[in-house]
C-alpha positions as CSV (number, residue, x, y, z in Angstrom):
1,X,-227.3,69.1,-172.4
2,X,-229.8,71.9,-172.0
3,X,-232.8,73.3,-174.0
4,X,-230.5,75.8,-175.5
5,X,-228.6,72.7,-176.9
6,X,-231.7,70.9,-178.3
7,X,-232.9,74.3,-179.7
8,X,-229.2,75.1,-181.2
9,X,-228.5,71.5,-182.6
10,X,-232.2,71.0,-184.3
11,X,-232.1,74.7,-186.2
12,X,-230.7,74.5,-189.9
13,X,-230.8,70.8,-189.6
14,X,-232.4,68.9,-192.5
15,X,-233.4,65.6,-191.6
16,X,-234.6,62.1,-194.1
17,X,-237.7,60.8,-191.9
18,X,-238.4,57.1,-193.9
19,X,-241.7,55.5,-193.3
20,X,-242.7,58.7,-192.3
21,X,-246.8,57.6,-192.4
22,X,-246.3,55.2,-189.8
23,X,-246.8,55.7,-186.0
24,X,-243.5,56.5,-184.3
25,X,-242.6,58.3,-187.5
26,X,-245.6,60.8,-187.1
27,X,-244.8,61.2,-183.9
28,X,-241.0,62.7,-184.3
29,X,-241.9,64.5,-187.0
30,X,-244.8,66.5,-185.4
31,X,-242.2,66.9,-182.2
32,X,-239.5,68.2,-184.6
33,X,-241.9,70.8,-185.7
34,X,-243.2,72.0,-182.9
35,X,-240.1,72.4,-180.8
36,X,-237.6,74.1,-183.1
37,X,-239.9,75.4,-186.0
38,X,-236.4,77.0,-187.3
39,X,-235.6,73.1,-188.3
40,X,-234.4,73.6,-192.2
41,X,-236.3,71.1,-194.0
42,X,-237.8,67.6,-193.4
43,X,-237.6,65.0,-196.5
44,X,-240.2,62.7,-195.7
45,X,-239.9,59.0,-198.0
46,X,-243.1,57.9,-198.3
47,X,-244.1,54.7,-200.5
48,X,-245.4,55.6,-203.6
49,X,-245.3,55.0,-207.4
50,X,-245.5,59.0,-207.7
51,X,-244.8,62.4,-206.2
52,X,-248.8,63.4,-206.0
53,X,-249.9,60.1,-204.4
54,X,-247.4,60.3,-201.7
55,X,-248.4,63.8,-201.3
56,X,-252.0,62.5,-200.7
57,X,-250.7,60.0,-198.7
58,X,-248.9,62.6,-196.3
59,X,-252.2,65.2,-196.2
60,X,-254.2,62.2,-195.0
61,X,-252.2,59.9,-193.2
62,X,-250.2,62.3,-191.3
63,X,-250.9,66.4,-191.9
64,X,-254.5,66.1,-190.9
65,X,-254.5,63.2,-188.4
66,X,-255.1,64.8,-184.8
67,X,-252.1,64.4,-183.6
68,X,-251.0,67.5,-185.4
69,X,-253.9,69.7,-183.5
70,X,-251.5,71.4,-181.1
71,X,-249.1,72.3,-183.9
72,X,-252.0,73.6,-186.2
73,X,-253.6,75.9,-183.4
74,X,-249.7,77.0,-182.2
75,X,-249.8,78.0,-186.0
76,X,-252.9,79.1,-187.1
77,X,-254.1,80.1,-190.3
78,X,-250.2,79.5,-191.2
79,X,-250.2,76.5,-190.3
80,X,-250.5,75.1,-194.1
81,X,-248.1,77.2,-195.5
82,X,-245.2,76.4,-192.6
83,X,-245.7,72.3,-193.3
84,X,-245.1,73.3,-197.1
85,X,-242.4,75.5,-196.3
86,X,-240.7,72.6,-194.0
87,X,-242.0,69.3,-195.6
88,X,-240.8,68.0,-198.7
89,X,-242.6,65.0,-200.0
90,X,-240.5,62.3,-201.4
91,X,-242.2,59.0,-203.1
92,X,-240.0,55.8,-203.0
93,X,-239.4,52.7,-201.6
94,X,-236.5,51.2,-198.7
95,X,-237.4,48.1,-200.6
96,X,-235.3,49.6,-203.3
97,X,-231.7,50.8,-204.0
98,X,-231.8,54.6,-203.8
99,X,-234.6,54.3,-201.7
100,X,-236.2,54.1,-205.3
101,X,-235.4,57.7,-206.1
102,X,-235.0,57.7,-210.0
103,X,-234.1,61.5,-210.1
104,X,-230.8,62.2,-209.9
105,X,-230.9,66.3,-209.4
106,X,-232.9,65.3,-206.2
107,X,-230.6,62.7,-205.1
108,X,-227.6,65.0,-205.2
109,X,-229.6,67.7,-203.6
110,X,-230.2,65.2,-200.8
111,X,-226.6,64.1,-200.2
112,X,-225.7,67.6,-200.2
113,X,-228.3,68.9,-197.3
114,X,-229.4,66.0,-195.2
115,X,-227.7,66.3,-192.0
116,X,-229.9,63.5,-190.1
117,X,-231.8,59.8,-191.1
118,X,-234.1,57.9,-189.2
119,X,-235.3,55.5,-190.5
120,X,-238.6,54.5,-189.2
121,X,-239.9,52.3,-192.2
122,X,-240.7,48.7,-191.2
123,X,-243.3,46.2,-191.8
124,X,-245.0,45.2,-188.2
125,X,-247.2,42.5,-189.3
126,X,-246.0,39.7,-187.2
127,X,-246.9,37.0,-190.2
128,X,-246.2,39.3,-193.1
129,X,-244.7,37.6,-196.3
130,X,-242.0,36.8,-195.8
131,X,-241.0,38.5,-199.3
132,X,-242.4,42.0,-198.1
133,X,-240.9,41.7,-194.9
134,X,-237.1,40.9,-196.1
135,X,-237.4,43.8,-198.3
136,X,-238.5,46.3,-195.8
137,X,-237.1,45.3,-192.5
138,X,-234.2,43.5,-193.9
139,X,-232.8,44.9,-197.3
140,X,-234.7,47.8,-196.6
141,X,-232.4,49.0,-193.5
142,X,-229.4,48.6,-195.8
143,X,-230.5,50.8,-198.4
144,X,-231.0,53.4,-196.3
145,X,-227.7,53.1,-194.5
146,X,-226.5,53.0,-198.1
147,X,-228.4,55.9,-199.0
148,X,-226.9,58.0,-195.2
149,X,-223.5,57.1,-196.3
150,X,-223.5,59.7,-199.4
151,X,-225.0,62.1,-197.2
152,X,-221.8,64.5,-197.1
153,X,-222.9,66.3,-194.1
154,X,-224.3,63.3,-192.0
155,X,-223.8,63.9,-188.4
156,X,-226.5,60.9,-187.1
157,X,-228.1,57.6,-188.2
158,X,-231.0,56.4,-186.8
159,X,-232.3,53.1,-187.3
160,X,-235.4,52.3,-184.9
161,X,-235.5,48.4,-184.8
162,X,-237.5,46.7,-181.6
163,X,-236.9,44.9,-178.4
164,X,-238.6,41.6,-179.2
165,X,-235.3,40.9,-181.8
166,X,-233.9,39.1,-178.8
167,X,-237.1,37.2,-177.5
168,X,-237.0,33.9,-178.8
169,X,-239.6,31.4,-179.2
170,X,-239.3,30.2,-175.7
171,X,-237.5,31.6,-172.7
172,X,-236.9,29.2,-170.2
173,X,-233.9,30.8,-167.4
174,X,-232.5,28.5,-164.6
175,X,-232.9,31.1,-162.3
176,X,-235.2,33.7,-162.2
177,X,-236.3,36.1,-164.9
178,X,-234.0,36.2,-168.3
179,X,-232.4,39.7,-169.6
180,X,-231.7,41.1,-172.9
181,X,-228.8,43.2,-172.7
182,X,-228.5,46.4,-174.8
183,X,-226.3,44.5,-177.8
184,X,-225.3,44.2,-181.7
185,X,-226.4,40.9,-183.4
186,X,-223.5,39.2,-184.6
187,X,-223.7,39.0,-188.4
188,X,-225.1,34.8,-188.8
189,X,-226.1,35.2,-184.9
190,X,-229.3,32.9,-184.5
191,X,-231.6,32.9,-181.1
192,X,-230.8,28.8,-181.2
193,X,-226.8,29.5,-181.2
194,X,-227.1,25.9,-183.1
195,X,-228.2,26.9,-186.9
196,X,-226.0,29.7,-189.0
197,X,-227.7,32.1,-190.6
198,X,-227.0,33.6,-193.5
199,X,-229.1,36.4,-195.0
200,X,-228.2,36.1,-199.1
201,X,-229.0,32.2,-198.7
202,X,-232.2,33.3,-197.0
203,X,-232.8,35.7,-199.8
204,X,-231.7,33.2,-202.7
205,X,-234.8,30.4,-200.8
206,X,-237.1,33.2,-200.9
207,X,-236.5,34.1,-204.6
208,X,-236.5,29.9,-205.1
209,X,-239.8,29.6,-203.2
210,X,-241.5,31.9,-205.1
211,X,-240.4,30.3,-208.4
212,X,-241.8,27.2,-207.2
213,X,-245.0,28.2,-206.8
214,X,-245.2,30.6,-210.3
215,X,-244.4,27.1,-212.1
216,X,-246.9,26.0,-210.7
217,X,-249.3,28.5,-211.7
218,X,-250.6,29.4,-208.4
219,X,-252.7,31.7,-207.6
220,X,-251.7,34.9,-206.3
221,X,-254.0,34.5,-203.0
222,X,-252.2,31.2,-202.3
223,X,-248.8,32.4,-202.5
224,X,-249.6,35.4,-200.5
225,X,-250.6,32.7,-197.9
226,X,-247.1,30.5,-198.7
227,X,-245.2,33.4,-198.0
228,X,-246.8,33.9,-194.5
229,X,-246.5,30.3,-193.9
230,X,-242.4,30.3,-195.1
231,X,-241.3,33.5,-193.2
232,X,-242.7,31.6,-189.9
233,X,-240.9,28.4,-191.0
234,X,-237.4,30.2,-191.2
235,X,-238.1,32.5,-188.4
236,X,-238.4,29.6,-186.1
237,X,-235.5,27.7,-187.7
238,X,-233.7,29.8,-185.9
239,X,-234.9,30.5,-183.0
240,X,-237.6,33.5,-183.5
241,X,-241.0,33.5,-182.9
242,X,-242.3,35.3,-186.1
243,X,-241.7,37.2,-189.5
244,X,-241.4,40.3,-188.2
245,X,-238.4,40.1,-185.9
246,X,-236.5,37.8,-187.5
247,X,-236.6,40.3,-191.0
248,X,-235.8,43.2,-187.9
249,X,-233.1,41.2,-186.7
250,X,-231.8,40.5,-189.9
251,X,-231.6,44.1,-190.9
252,X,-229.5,45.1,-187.5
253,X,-227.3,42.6,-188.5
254,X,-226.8,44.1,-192.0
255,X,-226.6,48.0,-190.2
256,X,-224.4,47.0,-187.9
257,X,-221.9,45.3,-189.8
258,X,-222.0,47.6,-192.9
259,X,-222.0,50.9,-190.4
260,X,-218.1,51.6,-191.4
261,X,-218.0,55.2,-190.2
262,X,-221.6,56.3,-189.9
263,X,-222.3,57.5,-186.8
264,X,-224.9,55.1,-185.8
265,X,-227.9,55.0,-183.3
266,X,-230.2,51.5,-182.6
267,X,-233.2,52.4,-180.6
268,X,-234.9,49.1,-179.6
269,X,-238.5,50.5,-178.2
270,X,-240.6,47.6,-176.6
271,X,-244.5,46.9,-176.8
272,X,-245.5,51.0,-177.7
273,X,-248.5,52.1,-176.8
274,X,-250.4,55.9,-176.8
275,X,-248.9,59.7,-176.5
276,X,-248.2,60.3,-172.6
277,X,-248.5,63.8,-172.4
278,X,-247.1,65.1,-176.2
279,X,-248.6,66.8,-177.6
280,X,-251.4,65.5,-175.7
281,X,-252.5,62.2,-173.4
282,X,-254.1,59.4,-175.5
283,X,-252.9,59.9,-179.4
284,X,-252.8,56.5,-180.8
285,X,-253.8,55.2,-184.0
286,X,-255.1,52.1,-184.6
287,X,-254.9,48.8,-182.4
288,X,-251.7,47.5,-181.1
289,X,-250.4,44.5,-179.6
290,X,-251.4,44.7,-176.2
291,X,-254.6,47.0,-177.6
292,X,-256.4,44.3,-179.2
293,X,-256.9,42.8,-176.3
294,X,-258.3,46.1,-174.1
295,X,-260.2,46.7,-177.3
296,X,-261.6,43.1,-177.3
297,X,-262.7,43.3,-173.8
298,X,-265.0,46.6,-174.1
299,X,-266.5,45.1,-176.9
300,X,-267.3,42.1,-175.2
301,X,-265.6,39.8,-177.8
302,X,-262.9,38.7,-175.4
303,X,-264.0,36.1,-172.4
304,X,-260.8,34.6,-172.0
305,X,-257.1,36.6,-171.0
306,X,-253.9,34.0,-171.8
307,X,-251.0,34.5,-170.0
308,X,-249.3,34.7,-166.7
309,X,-250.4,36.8,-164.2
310,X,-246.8,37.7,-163.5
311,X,-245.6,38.1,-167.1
312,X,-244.3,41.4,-167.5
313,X,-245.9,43.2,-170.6
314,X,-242.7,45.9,-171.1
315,X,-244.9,48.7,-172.5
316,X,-243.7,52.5,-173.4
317,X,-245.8,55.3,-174.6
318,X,-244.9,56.7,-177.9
319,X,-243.4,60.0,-177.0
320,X,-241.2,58.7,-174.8
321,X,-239.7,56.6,-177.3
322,X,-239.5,59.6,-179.8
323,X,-238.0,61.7,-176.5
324,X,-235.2,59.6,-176.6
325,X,-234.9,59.6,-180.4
326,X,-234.3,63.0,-180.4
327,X,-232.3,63.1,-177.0
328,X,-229.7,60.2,-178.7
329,X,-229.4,62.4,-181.9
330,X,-228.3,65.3,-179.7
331,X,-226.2,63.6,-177.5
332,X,-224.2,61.4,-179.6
333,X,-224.0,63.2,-182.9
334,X,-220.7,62.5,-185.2
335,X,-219.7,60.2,-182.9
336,X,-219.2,55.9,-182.8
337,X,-219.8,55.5,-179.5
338,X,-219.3,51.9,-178.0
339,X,-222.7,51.6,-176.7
340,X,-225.0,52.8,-179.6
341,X,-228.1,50.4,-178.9
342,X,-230.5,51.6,-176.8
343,X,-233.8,50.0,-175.4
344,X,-236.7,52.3,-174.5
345,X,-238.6,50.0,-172.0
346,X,-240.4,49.6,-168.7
347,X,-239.7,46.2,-167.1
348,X,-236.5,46.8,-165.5
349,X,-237.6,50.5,-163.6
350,X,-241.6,50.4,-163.5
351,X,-243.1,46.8,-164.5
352,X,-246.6,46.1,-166.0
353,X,-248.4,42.7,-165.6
354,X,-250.9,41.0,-167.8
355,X,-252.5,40.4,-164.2
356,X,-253.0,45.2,-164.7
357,X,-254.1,45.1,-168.0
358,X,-256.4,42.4,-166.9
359,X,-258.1,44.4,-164.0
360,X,-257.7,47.9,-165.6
361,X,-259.5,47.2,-168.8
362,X,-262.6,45.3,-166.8
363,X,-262.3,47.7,-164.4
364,X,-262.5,50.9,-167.1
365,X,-265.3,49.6,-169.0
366,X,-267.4,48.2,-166.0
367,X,-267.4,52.6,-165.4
368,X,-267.6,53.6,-168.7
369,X,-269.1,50.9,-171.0
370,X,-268.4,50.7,-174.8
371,X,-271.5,52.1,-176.9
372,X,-272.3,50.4,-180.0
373,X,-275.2,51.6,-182.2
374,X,-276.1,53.9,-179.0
375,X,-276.3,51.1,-176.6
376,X,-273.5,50.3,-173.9
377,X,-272.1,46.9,-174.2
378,X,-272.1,44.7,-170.7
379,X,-269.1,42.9,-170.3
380,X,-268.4,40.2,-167.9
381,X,-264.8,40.3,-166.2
382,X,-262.6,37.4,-168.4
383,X,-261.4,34.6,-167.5
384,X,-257.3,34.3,-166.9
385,X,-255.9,31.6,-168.4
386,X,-252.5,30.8,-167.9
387,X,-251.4,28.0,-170.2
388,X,-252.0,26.9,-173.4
389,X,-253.5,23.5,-172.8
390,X,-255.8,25.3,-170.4
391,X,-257.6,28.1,-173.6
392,X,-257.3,24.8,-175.9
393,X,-259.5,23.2,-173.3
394,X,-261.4,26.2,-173.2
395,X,-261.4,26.8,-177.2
396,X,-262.8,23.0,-177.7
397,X,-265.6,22.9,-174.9
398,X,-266.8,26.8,-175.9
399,X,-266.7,26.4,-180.0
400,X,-265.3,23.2,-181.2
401,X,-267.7,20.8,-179.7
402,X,-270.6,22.8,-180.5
403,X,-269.7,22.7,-184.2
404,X,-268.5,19.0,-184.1
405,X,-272.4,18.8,-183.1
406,X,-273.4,21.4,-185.4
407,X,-271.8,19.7,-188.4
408,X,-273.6,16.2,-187.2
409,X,-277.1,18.1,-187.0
410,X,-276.3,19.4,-190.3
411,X,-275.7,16.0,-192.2
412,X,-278.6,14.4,-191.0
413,X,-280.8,17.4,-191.0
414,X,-279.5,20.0,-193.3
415,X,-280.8,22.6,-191.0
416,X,-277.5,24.7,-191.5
417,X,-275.2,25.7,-194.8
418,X,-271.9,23.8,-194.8
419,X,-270.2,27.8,-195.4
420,X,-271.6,28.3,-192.1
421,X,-269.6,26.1,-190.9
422,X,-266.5,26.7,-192.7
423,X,-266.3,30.0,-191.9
424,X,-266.5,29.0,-187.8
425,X,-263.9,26.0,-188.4
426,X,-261.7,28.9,-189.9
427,X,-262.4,31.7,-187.1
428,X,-260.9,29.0,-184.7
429,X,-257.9,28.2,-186.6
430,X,-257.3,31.6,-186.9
431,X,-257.8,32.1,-183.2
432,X,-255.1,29.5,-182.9
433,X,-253.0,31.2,-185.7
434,X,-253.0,34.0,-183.0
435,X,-252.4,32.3,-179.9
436,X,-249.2,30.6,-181.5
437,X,-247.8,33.9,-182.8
438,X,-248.4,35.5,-179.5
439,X,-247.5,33.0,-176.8
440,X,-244.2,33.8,-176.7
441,X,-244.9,37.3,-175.4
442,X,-247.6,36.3,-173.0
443,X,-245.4,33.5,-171.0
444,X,-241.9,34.5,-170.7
445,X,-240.2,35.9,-167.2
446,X,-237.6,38.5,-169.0
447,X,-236.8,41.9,-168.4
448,X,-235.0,44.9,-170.8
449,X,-231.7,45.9,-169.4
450,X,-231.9,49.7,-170.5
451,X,-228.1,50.5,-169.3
452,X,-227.3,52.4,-172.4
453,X,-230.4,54.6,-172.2
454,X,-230.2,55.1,-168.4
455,X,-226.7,56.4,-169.0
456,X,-227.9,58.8,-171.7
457,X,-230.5,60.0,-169.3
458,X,-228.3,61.0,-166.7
459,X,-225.9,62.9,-168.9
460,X,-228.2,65.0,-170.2
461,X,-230.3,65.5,-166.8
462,X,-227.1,67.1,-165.3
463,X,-227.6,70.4,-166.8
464,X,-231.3,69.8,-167.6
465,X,-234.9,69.0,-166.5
466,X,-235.9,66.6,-169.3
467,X,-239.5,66.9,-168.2
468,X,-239.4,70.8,-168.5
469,X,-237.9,70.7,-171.6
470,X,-240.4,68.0,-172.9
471,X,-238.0,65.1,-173.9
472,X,-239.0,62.7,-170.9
473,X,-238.3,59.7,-171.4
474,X,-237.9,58.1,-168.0
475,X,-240.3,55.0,-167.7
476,X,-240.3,55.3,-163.6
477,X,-242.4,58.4,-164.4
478,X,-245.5,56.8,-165.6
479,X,-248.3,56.0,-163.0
480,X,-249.8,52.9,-165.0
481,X,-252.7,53.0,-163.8
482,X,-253.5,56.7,-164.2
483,X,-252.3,56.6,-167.3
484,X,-254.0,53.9,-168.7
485,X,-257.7,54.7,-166.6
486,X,-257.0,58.2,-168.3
487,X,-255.0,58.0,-171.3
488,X,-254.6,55.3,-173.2
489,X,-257.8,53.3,-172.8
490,X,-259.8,57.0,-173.6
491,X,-257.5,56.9,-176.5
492,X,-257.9,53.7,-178.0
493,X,-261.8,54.6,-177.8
494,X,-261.6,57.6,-179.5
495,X,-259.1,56.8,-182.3
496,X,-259.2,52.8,-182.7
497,X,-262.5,51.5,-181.5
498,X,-264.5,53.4,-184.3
């Protein structure tokens, strides 16, 4: 495959971008523009109850975000009038059948032009309800495979899941580290191999639960907090850690076994972090998993790193993960191949330990420190610990004895509000909320087999300089350190540290 290829497959193409305000999504569309301009039309779903609110929604949240810099300056004063020319706003929901889409003129004009989908909508809340997150990861995935399937003119179906579906709650190999191997879910597959699973009973419980708690005239706030509580409870029935990829699971499941002839594409990106160098180093928006954590430490809030030094944090910059997007959709086109999952990782080829981020982050804001209100924040280097028991330890000598003695000063004194102490009791079980939800990530000894995506990368190298081209996607490449020194950490300061 060369540039010529990428150039002649992408022009005339209209392509259906779902959840196109979220992060990856911003990031292929922007990419789509900028490289073949000649690109025929991009539908963009975004959720909303009307045409002019998701058209706000796509000025704000994506149009004028920085990322879109480059693309503005290539343009100029045109730049407005290309995005309208190129961008058609559409307002509905992968919750819903249709996608939501109540006109039926634009419907059919859909089927009739869309040549591509990727679907990038998902809800990445790791305790989301359990409602919302079955009706976007789950359902949603099969509506808009639905939806792809009247698409006369399909050539490629994308459907961008995540490579924690196959970490389970614990990981404990015989010998040496565990892999996850580039494959489908089994429809009823479970990460326990004990309990089946079946998605329509999960759905009829959820519908059931809900009930429950309406007879019961509860309060909207509580069931809210039910519904986080439940989609943990059936995640790790069977065998997953949290909401979100056990509703992510779920909906391979449904893609893969309701695919029939649609020329399908998994990519399964791992932990994804800031731009690497497209359009620019250091594009992120808000705080991700592993970024809390940096962002916690310049602002002196974190003391305390869980985790193994040795755990390998598989970590991939955005555009690398859209790179191979884009290369997959060329590549494999009105085809059904075999192989059609592909992870876009790092631990196999170029691993990154907790023990890194660890050093790098102290190490980055010991040279540059965090300002807040003007003044730079000192930060002390935290302390690693690596087990559980060891941070409850830590959690009970650093805040809960304190307030045990707080609350006894406070009965026989009254020198302090009991909502004072509420709100700290809370703050530590939230802290432990956390630590549950994340250990599982933070402890394990696995790697991502990428075969599939190493595969693609030498076919279309052949011919081709990926780098040159600007679809990289080669996780060797990176120089961690550099980057993140240079990059990311510049990046998370800029854009999610506000």
């Amino acid at each position: 495959m060369d540039s010529g290829r990428v150039q002649y497959f992408l022009k005339g193409k209209t392509i259906l971008v779902t959840g196109a305000t979220g992060f990856l999504a911003k990031v292929f569309v922007e990419k789509i523009l900028r490289i073949q301009p000649q690109t025929q039309k991009l539908y963009l779903l975004i959720r909303a109850i009307n045409t002019e609110l998701a058209a706000q929604r796509l000025q704000n949240e994506v149009i004028r975000t920085d990322l879109f810099r480059v693309l503005r300056d290539e343009c100029g004063e045109d730049f407005e009038s290309f995005i309208s020319e190129k961008v058609v706003v559409i307002a509905g929901d992968v919750a819903l059948e249709n996608l939501g889409l109540k006109d039926e003129n634009l419907k059919n004009e859909m089927f009739q032009e869309i040549d591509v989908v990727v679907n990038f909508a998902a809800s990445t809340k790791f305790d989301e309800r359990f409602d919302f997150s079955m009706g976007v990861n789950t359902m949603g995935a099969l509506h808009v495979l639905n939806f792809a399937k009247n698409c006369h003119r399909l050539e490629a179906f994308v459907h961008t899941s995540t490579g924690k579906v196959s970490i389970p709650q614990s990981i404990k190999p015989k010998d040496g580290e565990a892999i996850f191997r580039e494959k489908p879910f089994e429809m009823g597959q479970t990460l326990k191999g004990t309990s089946k699973l079946d998605i329509h009973t999960e759905m009829n419980l959820l519908e059931k639960k809900k009930d429950e708690l309406r007879a019961k005239n509860a309060e909207e706030n509580r069931i809210k907090y039910e519904m986080k509580d439940y989609g943990i409870e059936r995640a790790n029935l069977y065998g997953w850690p949290n909401t979100y990829v056990f509703t992510k699971a779920m909906g391979e499941m449904l893609v893969v076994h309701h695919k029939d002839n649609v020329p399908l594409i998994i990519i399964r990106p791992t932990m994804v972090t800031s731009t690497y160098e497209d359009p620019f180093p250091g594009w992120i928006e808000g705080s991700r998993t592993l970024d809390s954590i940096i962002c916690g430490v310049g602002q002196g809030k974190i003391t305390h790193f869980l985790g193994h030094p040795n755990t390998i944090l598989d970590t991939i910059p955005a555009d690398l993960v859209i790179n191979c997007v884009i290369t997959a959709i060329v590549a494999r086109s009105n085809q059904a191949p075999k192989n059609f999952i592909f992870h876009v990782s790092s631990s196999l080829r170029n691993p990154f330990k907790i023990s890194d981020v660890h050093n790098i982050s102290y190490n980055y804001f010991i040279k540059t420190p965090y300002q807040k209100n003007g003044k730079p924040i000192n930060i002390s280097k935290p302390s690693l610990l690596t087990s559980v028991a060891a941070f409850n330890i830590s959690m009970t000598i650093r805040y809960v004895l304190p307030l045990k003695v707080l609350n006894l000063v406070n009965k026989v004194f009254c020198q302090c509000s009991q909502d004072f102490y509420d709100t700290n009791c809370r703050k530590i079980r939230m802290v432990k909320r956390l630590v549950e939800l994340y250990k599982p990530y933070l402890f394990f000894r696995a790697v991502f087999d990428d075969t599939n995506t190493e595969n693609l990368r030498r076919e279309t190298k052949g011919n081709l300089n990926l780098e040159v081209v600007g679809l990289n996607f080669d996780p060797s490449s990176i120089d961690w350190k550099d980057y993140m020194m240079n990059s990311h950490i510049p990046g998370l300061v800029k854009y999610a540290m506000k």
